[in-house]
Backbone as ProteinMPNN parsed JSONL, in Angstrom:
{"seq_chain_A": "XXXXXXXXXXXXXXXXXXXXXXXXXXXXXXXXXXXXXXXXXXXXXXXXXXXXXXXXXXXXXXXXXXX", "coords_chain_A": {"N_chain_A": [[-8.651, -31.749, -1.175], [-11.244, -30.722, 0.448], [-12.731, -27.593, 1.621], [-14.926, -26.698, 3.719], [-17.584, -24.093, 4.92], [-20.382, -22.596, 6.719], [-22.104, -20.114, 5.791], [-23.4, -18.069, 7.449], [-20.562, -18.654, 9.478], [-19.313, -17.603, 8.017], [-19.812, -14.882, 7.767], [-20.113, -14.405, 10.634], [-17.388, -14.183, 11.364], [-16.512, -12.154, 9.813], [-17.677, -10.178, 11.058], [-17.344, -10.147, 13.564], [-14.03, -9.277, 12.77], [-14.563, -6.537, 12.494], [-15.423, -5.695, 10.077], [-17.809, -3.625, 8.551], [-21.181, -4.143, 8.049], [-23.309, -4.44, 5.121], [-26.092, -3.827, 3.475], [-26.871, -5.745, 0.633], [-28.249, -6.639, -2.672], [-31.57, -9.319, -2.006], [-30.359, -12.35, -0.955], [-27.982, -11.474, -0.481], [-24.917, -10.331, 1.573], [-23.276, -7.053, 1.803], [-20.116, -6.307, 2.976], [-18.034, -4.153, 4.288], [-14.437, -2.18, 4.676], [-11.484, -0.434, 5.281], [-11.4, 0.356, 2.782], [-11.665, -1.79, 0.858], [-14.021, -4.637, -0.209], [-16.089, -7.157, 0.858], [-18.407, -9.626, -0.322], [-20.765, -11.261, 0.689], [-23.35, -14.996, 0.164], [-25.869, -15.162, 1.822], [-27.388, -18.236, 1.634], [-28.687, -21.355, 2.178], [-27.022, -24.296, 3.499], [-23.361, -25.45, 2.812], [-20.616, -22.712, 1.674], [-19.975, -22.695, -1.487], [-16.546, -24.54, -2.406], [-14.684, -22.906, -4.11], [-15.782, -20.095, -4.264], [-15.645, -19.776, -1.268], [-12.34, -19.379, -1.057], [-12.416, -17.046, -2.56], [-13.722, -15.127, -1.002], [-12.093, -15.287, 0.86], [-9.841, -14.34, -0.057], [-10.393, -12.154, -0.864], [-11.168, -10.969, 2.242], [-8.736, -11.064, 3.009], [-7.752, -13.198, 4.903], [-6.095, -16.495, 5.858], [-4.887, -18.822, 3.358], [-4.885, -22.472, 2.404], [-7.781, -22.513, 4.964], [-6.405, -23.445, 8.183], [-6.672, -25.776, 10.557]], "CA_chain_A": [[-9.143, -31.391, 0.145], [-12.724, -29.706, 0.414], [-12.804, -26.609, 2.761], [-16.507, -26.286, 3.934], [-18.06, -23.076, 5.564], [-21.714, -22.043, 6.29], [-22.381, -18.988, 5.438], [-23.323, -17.601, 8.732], [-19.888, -18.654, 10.119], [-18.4, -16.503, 7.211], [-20.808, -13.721, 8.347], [-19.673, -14.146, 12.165], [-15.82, -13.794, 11.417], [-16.381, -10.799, 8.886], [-18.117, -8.658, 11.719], [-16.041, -10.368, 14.668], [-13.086, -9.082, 12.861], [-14.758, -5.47, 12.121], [-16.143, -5.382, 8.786], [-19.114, -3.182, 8.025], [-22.055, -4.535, 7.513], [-24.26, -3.299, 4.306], [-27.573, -5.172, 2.809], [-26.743, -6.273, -0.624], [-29.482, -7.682, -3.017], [-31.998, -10.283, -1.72], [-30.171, -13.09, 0.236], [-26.511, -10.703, -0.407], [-24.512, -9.286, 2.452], [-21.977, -6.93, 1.584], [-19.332, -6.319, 4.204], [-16.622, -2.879, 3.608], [-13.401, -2.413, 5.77], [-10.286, -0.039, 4.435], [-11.545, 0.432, 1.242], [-12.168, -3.451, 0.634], [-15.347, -5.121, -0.189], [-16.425, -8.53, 0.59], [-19.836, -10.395, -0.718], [-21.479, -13.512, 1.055], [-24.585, -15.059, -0.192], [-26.383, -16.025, 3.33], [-27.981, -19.099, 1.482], [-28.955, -22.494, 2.968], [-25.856, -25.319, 2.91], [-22.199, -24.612, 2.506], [-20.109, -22.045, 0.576], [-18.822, -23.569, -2.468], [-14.829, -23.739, -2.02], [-14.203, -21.529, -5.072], [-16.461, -18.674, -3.652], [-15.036, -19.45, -0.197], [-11.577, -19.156, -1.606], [-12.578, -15.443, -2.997], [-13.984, -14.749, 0.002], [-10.768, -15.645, 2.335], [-8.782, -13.889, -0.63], [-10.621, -10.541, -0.377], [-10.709, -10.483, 3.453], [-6.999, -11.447, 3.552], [-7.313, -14.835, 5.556], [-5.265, -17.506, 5.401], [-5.54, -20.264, 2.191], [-6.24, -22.953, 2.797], [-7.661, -22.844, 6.38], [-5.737, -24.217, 9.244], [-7.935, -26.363, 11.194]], "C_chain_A": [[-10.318, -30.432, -0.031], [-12.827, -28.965, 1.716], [-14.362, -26.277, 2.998], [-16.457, -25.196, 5.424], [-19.006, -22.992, 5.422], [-21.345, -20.741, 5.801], [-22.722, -17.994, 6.612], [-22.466, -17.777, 9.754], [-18.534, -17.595, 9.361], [-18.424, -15.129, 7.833], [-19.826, -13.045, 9.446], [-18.516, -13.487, 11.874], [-15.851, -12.088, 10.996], [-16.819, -9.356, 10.222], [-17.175, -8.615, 13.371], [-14.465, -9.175, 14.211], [-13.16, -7.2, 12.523], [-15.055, -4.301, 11.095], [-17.652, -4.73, 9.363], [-19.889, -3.814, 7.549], [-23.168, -4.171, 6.36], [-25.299, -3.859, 3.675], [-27.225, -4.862, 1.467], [-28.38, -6.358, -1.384], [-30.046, -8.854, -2.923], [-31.043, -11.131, -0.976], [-28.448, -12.183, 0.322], [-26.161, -9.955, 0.747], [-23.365, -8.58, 1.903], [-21.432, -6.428, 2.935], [-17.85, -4.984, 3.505], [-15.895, -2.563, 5.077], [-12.18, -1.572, 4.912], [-10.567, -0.123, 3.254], [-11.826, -0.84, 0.613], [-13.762, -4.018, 0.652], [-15.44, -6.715, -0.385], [-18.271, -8.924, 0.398], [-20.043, -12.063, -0.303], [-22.856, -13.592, 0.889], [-24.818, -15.594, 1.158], [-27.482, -17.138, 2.263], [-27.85, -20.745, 2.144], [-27.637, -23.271, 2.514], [-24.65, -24.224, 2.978], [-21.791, -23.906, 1.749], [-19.429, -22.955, -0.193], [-17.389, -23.309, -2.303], [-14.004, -22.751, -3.512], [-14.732, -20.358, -4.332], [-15.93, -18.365, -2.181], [-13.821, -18.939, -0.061], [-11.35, -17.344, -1.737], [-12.845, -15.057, -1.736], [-12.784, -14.397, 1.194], [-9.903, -14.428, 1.416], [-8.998, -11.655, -0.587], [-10.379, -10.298, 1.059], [-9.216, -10.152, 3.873], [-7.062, -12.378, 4.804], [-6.652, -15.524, 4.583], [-5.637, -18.774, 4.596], [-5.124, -20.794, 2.689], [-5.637, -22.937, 4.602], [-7.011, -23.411, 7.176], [-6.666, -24.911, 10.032], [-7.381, -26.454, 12.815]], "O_chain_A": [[-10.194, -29.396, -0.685], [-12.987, -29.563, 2.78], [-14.872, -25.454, 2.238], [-15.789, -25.281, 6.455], [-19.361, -23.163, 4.256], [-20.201, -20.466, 5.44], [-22.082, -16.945, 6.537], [-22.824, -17.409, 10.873], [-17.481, -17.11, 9.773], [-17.496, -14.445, 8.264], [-19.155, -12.013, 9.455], [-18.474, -12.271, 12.065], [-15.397, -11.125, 11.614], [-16.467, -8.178, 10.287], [-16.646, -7.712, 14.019], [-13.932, -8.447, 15.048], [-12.123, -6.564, 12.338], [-15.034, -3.071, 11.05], [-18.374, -5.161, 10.262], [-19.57, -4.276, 6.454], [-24.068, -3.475, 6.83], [-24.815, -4.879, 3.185], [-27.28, -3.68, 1.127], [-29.438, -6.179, -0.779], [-29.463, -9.747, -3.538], [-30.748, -10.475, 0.023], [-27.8, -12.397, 1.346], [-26.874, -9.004, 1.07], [-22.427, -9.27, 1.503], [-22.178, -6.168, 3.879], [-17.059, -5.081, 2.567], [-16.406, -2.624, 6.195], [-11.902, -2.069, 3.821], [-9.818, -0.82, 2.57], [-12.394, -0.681, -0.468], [-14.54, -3.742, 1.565], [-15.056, -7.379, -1.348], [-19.159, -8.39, 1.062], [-19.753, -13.209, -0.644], [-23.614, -12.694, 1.254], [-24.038, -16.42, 1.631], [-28.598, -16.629, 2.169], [-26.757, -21.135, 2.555], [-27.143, -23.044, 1.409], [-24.65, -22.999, 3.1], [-22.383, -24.066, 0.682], [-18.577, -23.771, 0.16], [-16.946, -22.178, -2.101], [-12.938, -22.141, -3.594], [-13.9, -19.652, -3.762], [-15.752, -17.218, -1.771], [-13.699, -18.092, 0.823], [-10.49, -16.623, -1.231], [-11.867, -14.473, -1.27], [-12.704, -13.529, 2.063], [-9.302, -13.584, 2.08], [-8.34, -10.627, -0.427], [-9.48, -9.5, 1.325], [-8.715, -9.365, 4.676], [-6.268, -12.141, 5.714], [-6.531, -15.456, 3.36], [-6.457, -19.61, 4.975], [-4.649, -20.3, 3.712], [-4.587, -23.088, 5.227], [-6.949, -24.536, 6.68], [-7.73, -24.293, 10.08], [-8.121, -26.892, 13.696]]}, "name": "protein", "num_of_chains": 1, "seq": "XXXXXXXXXXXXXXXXXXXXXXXXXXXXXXXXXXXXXXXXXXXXXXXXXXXXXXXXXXXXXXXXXXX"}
């Protein structure tokens, strides 16, 4: 099963749910919350589902997505 996300719907959730926003290097956002740090590349196309994976696993969302 392939879980696809842009990258600007990663974004949305992360600040929807009250992550900090912090400018990373070049296309990097980082995002801090309770001592936690998440990293999304805002690049063109979807997140690969390994990196999305990390991503869900640092925020603490749910694997795999529910649709």
């Amino acid at each position: 099963m392939r879980i696809q996300m842009r990258p600007i719907e990663a974004i949305r959730r992360l600040r929807r749910e009250g992550w900090d926003e912090r400018q990373g290097k070049g296309s990097h956002l980082i995002f801090r919350k309770e001592g936690k740090r998440v990293v999304v590349a805002n690049h063109p196309g979807d997140i690969p589902t390994g990196t999305l994976r990390e991503i869900a696993r640092q925020a603490e969302w749910e694997w795999p997505p529910k649709a």
